[in-house]
DRENDO-1510 file (C-alpha; in Angstrom, 1 decimal, always signed):
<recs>
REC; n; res; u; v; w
REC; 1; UNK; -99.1; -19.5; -27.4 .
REC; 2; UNK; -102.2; -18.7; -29.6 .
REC; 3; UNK; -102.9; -15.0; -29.8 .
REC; 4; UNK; -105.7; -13.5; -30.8 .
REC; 5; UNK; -105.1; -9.4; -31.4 .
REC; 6; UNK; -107.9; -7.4; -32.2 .
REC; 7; UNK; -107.5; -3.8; -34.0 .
REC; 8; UNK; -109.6; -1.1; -35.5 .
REC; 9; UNK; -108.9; -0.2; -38.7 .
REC; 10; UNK; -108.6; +3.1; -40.5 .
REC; 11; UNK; -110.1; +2.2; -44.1 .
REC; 12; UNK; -108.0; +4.8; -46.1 .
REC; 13; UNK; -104.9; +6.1; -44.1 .
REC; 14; UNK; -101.7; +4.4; -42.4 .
REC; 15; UNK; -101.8; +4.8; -39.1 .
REC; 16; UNK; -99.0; +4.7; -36.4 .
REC; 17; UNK; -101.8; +2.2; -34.3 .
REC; 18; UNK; -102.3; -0.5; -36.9 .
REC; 19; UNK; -98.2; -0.2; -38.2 .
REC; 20; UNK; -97.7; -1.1; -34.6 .
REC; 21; UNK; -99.9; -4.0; -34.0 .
REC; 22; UNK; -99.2; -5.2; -37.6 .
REC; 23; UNK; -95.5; -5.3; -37.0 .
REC; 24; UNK; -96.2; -6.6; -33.6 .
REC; 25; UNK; -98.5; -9.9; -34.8 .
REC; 26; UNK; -95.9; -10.1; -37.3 .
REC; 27; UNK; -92.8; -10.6; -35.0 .
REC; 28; UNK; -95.1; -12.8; -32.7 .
REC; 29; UNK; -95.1; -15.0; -35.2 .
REC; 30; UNK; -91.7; -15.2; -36.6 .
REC; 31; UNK; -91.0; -16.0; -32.6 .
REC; 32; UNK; -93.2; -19.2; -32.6 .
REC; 33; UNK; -96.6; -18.1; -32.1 .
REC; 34; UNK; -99.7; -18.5; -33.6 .
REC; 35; UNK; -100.9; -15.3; -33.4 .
REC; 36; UNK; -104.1; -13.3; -35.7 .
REC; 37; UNK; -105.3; -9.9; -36.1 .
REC; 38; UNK; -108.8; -9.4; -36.1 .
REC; 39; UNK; -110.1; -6.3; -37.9 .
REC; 40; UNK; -112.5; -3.6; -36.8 .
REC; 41; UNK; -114.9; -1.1; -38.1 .
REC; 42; UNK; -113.1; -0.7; -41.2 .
REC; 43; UNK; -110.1; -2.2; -43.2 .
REC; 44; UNK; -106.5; -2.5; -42.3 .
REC; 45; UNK; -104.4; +0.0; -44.3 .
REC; 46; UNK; -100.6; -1.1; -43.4 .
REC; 47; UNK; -97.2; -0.5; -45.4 .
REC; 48; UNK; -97.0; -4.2; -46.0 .
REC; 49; UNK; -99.3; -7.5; -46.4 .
REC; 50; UNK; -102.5; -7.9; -44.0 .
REC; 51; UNK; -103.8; -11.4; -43.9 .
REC; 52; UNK; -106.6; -12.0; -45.9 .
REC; 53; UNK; -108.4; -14.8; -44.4 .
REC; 54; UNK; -110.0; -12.8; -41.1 .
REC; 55; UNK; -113.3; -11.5; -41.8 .
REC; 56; UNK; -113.8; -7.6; -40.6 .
REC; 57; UNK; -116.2; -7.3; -37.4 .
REC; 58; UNK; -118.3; -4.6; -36.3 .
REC; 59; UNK; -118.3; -2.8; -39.7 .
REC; 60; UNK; -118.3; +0.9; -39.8 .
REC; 61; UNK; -121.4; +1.7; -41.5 .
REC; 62; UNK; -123.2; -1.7; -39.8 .
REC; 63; UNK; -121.9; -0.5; -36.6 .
REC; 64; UNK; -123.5; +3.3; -37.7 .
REC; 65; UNK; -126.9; +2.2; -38.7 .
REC; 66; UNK; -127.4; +0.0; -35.8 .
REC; 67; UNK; -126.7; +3.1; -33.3 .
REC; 68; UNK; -128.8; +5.1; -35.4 .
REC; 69; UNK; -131.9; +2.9; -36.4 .
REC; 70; UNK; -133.9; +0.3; -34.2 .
REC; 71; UNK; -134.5; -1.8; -37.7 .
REC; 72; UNK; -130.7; -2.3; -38.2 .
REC; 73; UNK; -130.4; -4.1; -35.1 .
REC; 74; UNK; -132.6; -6.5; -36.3 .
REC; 75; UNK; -131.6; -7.1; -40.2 .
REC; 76; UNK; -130.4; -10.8; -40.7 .
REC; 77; UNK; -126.4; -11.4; -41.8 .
REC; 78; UNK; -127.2; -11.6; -45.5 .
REC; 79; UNK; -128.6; -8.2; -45.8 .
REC; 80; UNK; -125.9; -6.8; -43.2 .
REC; 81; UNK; -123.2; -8.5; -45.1 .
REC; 82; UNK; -123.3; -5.9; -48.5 .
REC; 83; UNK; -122.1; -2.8; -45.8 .
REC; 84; UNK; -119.3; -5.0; -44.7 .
REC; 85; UNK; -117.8; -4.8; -48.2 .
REC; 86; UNK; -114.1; -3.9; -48.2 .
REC; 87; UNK; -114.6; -0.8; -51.2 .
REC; 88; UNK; -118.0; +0.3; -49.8 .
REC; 89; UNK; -116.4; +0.9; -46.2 .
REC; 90; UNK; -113.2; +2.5; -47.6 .
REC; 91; UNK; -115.3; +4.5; -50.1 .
REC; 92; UNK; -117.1; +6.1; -47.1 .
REC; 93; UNK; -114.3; +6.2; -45.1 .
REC; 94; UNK; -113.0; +8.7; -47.3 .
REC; 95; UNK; -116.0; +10.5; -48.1 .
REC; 96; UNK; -117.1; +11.5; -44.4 .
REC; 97; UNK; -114.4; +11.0; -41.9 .
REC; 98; UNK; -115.6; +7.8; -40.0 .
REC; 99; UNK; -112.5; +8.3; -37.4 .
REC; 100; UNK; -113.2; +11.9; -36.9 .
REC; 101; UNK; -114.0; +11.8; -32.9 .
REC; 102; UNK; -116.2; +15.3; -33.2 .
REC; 103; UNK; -118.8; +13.4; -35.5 .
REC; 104; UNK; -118.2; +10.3; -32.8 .
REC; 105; UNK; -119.4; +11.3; -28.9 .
REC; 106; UNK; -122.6; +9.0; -29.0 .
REC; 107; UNK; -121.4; +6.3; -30.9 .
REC; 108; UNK; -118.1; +6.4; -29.2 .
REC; 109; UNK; -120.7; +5.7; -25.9 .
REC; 110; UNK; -122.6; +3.3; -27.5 .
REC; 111; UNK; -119.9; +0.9; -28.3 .
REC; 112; UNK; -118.2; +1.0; -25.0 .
REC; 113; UNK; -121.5; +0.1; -23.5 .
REC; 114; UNK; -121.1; -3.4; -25.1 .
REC; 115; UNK; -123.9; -5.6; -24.8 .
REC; 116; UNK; -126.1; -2.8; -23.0 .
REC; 117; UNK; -125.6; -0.8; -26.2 .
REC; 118; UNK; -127.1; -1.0; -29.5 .
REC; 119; UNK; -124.5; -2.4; -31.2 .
REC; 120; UNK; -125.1; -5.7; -29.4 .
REC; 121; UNK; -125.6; -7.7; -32.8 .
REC; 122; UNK; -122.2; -6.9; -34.0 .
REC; 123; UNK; -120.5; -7.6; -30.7 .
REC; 124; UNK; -122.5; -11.5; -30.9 .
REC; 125; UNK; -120.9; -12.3; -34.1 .
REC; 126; UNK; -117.5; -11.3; -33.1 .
REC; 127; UNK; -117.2; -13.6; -29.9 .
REC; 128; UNK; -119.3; -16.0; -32.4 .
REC; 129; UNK; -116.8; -16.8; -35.0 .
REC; 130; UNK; -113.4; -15.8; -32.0 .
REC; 131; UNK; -115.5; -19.2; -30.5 .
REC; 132; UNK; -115.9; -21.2; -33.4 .
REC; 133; UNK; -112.5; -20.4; -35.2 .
REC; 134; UNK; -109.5; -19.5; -32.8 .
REC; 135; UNK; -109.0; -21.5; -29.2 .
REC; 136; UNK; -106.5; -18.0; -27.8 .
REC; 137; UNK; -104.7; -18.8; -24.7 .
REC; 138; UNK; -105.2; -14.4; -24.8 .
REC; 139; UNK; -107.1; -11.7; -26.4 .
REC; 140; UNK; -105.1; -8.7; -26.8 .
REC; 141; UNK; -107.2; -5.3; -27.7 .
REC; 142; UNK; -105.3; -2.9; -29.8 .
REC; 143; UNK; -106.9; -0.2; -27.3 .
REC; 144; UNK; -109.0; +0.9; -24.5 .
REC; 145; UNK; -112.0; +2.2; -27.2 .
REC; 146; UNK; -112.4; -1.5; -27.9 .
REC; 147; UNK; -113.4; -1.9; -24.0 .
REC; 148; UNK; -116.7; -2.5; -24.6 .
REC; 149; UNK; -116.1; -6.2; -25.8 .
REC; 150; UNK; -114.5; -6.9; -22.2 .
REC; 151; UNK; -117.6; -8.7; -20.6 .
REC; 152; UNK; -118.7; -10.8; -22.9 .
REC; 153; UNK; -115.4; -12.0; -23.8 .
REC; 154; UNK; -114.7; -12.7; -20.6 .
REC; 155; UNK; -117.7; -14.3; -20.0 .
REC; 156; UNK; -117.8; -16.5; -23.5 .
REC; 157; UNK; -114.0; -17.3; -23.6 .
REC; 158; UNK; -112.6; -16.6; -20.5 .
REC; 159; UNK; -109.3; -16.2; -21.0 .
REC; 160; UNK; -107.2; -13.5; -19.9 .
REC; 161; UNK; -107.9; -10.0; -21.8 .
REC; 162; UNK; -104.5; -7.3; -22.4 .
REC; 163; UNK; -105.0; -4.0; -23.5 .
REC; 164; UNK; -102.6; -1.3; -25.0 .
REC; 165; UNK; -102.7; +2.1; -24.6 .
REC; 166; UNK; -102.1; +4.1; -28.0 .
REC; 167; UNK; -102.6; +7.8; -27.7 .
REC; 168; UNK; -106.7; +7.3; -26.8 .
REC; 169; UNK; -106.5; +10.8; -24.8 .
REC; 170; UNK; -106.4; +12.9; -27.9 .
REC; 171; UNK; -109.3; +11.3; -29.8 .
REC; 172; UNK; -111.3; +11.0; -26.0 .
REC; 173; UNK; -110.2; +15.4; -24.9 .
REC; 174; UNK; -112.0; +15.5; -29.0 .
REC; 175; UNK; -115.5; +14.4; -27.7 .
REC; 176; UNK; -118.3; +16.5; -26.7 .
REC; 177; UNK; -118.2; +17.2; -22.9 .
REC; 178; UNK; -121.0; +14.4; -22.4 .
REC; 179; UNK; -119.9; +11.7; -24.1 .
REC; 180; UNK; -116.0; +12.1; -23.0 .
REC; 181; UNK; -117.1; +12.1; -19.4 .
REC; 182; UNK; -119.5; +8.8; -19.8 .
REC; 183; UNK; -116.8; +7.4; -21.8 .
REC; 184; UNK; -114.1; +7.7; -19.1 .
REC; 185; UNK; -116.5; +6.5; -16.8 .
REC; 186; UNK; -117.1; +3.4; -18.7 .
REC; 187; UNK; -112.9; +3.1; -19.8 .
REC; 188; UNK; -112.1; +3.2; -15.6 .
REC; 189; UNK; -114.7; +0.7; -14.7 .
REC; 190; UNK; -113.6; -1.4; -18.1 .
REC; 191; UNK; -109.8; -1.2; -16.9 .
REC; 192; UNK; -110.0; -2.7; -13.9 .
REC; 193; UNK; -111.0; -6.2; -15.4 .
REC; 194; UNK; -108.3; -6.2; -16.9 .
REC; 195; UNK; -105.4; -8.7; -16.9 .
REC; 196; UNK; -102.9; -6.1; -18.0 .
REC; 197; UNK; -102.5; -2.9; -20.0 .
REC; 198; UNK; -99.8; -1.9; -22.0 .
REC; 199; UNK; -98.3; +1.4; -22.5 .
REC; 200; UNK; -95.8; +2.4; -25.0 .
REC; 201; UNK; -94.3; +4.9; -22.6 .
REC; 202; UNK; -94.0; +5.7; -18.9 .
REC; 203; UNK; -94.6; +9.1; -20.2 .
REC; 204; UNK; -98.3; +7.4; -21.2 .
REC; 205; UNK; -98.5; +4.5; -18.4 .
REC; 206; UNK; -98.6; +7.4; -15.9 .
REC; 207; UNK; -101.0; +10.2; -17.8 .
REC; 208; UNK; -103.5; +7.3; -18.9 .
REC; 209; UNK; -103.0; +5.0; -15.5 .
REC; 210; UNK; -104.1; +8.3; -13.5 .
REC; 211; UNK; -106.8; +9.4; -15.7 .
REC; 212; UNK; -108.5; +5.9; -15.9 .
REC; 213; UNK; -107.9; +5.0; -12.4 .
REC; 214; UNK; -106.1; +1.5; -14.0 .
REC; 215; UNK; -104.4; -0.5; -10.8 .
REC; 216; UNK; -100.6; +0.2; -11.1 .
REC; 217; UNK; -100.4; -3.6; -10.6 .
REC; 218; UNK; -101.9; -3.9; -13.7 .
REC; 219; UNK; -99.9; -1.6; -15.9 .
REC; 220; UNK; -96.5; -2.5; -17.8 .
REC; 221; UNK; -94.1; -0.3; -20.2 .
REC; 222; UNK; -93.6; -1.9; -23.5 .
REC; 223; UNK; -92.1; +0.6; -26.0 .
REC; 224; UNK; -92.9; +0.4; -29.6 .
REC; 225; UNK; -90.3; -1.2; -32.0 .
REC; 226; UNK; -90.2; -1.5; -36.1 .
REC; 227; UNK; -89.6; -3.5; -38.8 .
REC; 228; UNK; -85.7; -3.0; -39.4 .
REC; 229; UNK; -84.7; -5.7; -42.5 .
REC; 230; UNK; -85.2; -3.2; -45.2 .
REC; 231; UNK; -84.4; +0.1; -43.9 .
REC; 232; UNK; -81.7; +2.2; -45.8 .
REC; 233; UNK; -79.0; +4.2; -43.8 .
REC; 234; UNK; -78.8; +7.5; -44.9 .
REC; 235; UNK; -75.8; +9.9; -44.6 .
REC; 236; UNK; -75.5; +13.2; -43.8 .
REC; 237; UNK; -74.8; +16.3; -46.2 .
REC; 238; UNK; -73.6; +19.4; -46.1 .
REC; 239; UNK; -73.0; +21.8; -48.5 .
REC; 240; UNK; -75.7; +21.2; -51.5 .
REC; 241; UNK; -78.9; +19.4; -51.0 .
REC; 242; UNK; -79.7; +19.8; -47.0 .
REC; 243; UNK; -83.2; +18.3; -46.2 .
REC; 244; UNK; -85.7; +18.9; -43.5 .
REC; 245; UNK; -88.0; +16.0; -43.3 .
REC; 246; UNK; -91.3; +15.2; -42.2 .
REC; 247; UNK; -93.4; +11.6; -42.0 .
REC; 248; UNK; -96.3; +11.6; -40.3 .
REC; 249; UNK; -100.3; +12.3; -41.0 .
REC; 250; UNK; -100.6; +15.8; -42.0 .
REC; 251; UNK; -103.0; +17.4; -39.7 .
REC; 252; UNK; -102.3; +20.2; -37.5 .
REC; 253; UNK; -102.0; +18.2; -34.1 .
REC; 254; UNK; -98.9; +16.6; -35.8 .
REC; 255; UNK; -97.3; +20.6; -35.7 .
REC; 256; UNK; -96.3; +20.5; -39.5 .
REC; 257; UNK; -97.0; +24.2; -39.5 .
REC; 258; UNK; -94.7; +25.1; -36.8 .
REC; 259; UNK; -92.0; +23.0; -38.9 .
REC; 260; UNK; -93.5; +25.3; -42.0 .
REC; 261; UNK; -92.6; +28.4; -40.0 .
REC; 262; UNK; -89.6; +27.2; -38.9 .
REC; 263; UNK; -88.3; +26.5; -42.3 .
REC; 264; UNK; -89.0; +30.1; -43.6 .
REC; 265; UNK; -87.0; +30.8; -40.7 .
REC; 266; UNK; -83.8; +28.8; -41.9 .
REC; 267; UNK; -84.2; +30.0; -45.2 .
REC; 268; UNK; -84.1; +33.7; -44.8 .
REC; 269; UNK; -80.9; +33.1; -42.6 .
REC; 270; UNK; -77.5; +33.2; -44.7 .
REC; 271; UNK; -75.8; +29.6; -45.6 .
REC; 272; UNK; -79.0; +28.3; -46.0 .
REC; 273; UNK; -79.8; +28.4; -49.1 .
REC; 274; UNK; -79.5; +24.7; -50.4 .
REC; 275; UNK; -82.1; +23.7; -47.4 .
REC; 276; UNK; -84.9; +21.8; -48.5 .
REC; 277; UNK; -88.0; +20.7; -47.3 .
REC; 278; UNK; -89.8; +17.4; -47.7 .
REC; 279; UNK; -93.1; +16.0; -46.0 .
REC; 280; UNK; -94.5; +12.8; -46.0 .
REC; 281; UNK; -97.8; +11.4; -44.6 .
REC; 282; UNK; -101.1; +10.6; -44.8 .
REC; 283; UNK; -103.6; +12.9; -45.8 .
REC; 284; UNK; -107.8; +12.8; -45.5 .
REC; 285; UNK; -110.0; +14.5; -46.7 .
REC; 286; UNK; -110.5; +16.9; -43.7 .
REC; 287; UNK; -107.1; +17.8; -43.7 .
REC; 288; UNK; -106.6; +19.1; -47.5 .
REC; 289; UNK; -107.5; +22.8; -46.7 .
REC; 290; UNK; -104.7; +22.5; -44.0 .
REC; 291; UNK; -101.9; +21.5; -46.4 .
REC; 292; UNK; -103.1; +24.2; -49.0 .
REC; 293; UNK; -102.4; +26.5; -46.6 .
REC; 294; UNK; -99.0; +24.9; -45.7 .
REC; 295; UNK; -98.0; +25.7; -49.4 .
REC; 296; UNK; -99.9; +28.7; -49.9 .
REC; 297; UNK; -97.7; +29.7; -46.5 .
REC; 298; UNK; -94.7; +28.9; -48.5 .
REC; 299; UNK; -95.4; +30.5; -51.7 .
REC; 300; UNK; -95.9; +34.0; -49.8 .
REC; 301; UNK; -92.3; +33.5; -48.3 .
REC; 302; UNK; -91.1; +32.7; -51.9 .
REC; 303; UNK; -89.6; +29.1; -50.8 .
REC; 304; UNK; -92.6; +27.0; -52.8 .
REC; 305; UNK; -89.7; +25.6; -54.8 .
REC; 306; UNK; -87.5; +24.4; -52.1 .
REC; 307; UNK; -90.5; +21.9; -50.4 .
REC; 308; UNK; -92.3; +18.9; -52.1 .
REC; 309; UNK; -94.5; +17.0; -50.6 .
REC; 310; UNK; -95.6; +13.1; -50.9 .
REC; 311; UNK; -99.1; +11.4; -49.4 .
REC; 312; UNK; -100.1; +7.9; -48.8 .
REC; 313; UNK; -96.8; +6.4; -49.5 .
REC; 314; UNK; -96.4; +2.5; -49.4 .
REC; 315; UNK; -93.4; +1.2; -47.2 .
REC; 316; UNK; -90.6; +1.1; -50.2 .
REC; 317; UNK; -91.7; +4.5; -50.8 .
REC; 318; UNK; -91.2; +5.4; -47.0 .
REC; 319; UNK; -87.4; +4.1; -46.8 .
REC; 320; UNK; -86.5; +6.2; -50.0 .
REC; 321; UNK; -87.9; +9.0; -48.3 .
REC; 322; UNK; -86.1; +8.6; -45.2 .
REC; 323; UNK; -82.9; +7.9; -46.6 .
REC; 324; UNK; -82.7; +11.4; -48.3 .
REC; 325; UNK; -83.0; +13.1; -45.0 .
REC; 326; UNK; -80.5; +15.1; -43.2 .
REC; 327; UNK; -82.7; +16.2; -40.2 .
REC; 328; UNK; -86.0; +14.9; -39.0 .
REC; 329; UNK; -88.7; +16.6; -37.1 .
REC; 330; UNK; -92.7; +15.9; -36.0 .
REC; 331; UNK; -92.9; +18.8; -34.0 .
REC; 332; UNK; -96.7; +17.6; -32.3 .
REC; 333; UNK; -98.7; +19.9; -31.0 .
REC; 334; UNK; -99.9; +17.3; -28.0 .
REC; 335; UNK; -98.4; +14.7; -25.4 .
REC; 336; UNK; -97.3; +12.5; -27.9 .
REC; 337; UNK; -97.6; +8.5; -26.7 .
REC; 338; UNK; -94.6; +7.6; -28.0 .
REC; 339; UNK; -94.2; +8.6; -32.1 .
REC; 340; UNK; -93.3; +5.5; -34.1 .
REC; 341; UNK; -92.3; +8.0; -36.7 .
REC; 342; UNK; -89.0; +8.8; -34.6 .
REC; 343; UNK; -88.2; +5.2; -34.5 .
REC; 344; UNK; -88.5; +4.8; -38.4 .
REC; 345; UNK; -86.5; +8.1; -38.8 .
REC; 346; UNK; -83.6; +6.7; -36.6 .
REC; 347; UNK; -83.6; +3.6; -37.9 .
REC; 348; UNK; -82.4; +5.1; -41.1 .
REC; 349; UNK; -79.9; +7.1; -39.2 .
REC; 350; UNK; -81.7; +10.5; -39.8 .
REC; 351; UNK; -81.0; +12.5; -36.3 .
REC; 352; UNK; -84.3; +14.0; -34.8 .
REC; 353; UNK; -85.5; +17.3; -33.0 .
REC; 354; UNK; -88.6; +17.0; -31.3 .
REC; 355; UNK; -90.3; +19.8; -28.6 .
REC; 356; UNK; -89.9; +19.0; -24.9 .
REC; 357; UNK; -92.9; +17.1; -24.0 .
REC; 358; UNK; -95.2; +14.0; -23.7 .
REC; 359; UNK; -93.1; +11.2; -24.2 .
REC; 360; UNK; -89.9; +12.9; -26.8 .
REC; 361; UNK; -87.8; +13.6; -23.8 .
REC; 362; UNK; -88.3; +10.0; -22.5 .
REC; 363; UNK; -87.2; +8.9; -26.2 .
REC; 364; UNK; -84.4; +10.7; -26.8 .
REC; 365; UNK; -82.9; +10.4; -24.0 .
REC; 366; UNK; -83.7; +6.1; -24.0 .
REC; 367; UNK; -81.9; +6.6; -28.3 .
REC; 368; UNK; -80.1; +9.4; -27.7 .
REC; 369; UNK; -80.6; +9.8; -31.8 .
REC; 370; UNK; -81.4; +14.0; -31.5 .
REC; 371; UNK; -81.9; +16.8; -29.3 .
REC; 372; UNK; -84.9; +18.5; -27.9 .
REC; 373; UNK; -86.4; +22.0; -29.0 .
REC; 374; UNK; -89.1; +24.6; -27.1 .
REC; 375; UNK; -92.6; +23.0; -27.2 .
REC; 376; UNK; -94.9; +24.9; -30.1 .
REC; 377; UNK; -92.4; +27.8; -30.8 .
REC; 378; UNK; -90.8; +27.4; -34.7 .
REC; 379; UNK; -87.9; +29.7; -34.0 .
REC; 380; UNK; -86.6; +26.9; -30.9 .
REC; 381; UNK; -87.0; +24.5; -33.7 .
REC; 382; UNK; -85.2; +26.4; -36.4 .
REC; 383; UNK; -82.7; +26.3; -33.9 .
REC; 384; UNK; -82.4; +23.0; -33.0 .
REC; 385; UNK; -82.4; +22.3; -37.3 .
REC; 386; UNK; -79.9; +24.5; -38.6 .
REC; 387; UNK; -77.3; +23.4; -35.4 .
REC; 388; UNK; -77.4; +19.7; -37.1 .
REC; 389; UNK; -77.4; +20.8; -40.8 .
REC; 390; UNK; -74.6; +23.2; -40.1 .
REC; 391; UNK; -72.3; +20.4; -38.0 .
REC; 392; UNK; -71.7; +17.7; -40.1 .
REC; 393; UNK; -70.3; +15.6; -37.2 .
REC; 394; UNK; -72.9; +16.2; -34.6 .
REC; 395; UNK; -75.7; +15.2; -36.9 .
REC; 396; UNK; -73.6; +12.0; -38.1 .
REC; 397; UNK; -72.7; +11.0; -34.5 .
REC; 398; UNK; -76.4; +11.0; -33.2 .
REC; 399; UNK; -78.0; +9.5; -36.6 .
REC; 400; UNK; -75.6; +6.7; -35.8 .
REC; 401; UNK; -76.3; +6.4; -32.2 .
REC; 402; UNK; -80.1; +6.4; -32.6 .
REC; 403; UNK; -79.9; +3.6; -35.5 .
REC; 404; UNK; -77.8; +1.7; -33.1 .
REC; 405; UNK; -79.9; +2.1; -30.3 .
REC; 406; UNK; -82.9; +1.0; -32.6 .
REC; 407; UNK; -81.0; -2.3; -33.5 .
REC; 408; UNK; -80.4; -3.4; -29.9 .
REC; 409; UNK; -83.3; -2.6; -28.3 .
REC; 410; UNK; -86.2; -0.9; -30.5 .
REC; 411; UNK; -87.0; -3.4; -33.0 .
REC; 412; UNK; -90.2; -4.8; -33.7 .
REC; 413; UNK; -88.9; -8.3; -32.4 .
REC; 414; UNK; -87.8; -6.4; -29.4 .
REC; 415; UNK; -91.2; -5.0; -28.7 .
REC; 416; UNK; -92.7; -8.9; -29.3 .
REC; 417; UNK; -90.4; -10.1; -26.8 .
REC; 418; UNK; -91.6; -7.5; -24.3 .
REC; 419; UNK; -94.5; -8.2; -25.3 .
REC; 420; UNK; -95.4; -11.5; -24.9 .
REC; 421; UNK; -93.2; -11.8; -21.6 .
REC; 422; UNK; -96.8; -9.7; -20.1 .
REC; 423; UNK; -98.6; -12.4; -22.1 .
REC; 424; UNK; -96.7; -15.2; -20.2 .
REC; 425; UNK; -97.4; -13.4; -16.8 .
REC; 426; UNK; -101.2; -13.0; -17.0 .
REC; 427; UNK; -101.6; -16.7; -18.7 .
</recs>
């Protein structure tokens, strides 16, 4: 089967969307298929490898002018091709937040209106070079933000079109008022030309199949998996050296200062005093105030010493980190889609306590690799900690059934094989 997968990229941070649809292409492959990832808007930033040989569509700052300025949308490929460079885009990336949706409404509009929009130029060499260099039995779209391309792919390749659903409610309930509404409007109309979307979760197949109106005919559950070849299985400790861990962007939405305040609140109770903490993740530039508060939180509680904290780690870096954990937590503010950090945490045979909503209970119960804890309320979640770092057993018994579970039925050849059995239906 040739695949073509398209995905935006992030420029400067990991995130949980490209790991996915990286590790995804990957095991595609390694089942017999010829499958590529197409880049958008910015670079691919993954733990491992990216192929090299797919040029980057729909730049970010070619994608930015042309929605700002009538001349843009006009300026041959030569001149267009110096924005498209690799360090200029993850230069300004970094420098101004090109994923932040609050600096997105209009443009966010724009591009969903596909050909009708002014971004037209960028959407003709896409479908340009997908015609001249790939012959895709399917196009997959890493999301329902990439909507806008449905029509004219449809029209100029006509093949059948997948979409996934990953977490777009959060980055849409960001948007001014206006633009959320016209972009829902366009996401409902786009979904039902669909040949099939995917969702992570049924947590997320039902919240995003209601609030985009997508046929349930059309939707399918595929849960995430993850690369599992190089992971290292951890053990648990008791006694001396006790570790709360963190891995995921840090930014408040991900709830790292509920696990802060829970923290404090193991360490001021007796037996604890070996407890450390240790967080992980990506960090951008809109989000360094927020972790100088995290350890200005800490120093006032007088436990600066006990927590250290790593960003932007590669994927080596990631399993060392996870293999010194005794307990894991991402305690989320939101309805989480899935959280591909949980998978990577059991994987390594760390046990997990996650609050009771979005799509954790549906997890844990499915791995059975922790326990649940009180949405948004630290001392619930100090709770749930210290009752795994003080039992020995417990936590040993669940970080072994949640790696096991991952084996048989969460890695990332079991998502491809999920994955392409939707592929086989709509082709």
């Amino acid at each position: 089967m040739n695949i073509v997968h398209i995905t935006a990229g992030t420029g400067n941070f990991y995130c949980g969307t490209c790991l996915r649809d990286h590790a995804l292409v990957d095991a595609m492959r390694r089942q017999g298929h010829d499958a590529i990832m197409v880049p958008l808007y910015l670079p691919m930033v993954t733990d491992t490898a990216v192929d090299g040989d797919v040029p980057l569509f729909y730049g970010g700052i070619n994608a930015y002018l042309q929605h700002r300025f009538w001349l843009f949308r006009h300026t041959p490929r030569w001149f267009d091709r110096f924005w498209d460079s690799a360090p200029l885009l993850r230069a300004a990336a970094a420098r101004i937040g090109m994923t932040d949706p609050h600096l997105l409404g209009t443009m966010t509009v724009d591009s969903l209106k596909g050909e009708a929009g002014n971004q037209a130029k960028e959407q003709a060499r896409l479908v340009t070079w997908l015609k001249a260099n790939t012959k895709p039995d399917v196009i997959c779209l890493s999301h329902t933000l990439l909507s806008g391309l449905v029509p004219m792919l449809r029209r100029e390749l006509g093949v059948p079109l997948v979409c996934s659903l990953q977490g777009e409610h959060s980055f849409l309930d960001a948007l001014p008022a206006g633009s959320r509404d016209r972009s829902l409007d366009l996401l409902r109309t786009y979904a039902r030309d669909m040949d099939a979307v995917v969702a992570p979760s049924r947590y997320y197949a039902d919240l995003m199949g209601a609030r985009l109106q997508i046929p349930e005919d059309l939707l399918h559950v595929v849960p995430n998996g993850v690369p599992i070849d190089d992971v290292i299985v951890t053990e648990p400790t008791t006694g001396t050296g006790r570790k709360v861990g963190y891995l995921a962007p840090i930014m408040p939405s991900k709830g790292l200062h509920i696990l802060v305040d829970a923290f404090i609140a193991l360490k001021k109770r007796e037996h604890n005093a070996d407890v450390q903490l240790a967080v992980a993740g990506t960090l951008t530039k809109n989000n360094r105030s927020y972790l100088e508060e995290m350890k200005a939180k800490l120093t006032a509680a007088g436990f600066e010493q006990d927590a250290v904290f790593f960003t932007d780690i590669d994927r080596a870096e990631k399993l060392r980190f996870l293999s010194t954990l005794s307990v894991f937590s991402v305690p989320a503010t939101y309805g989480e889609a899935f959280g591909l950090y949980l998978l990577e945490a059991m994987a390594a045979g760390v046990p997990v306590v996650q609050p009771r909503h979005g799509a954790f209970p549906e997890l844990i119960d499915a791995i059975g690799g922790g326990i649940l804890c009180e949405a948004d309320d630290a001392e619930s979640l100090a709770a749930g900690l210290e009752s795994l770092l003080s039992d020995t057993d417990a936590a040993r018994s669940l970080g072994a059934a949640g790696r096991e579970a991952v084996m048989e039925n969460f890695t990332a050849d079991h998502m491809a094989e999920r994955f392409l059995r939707v592929l086989e239906k709509v082709i």
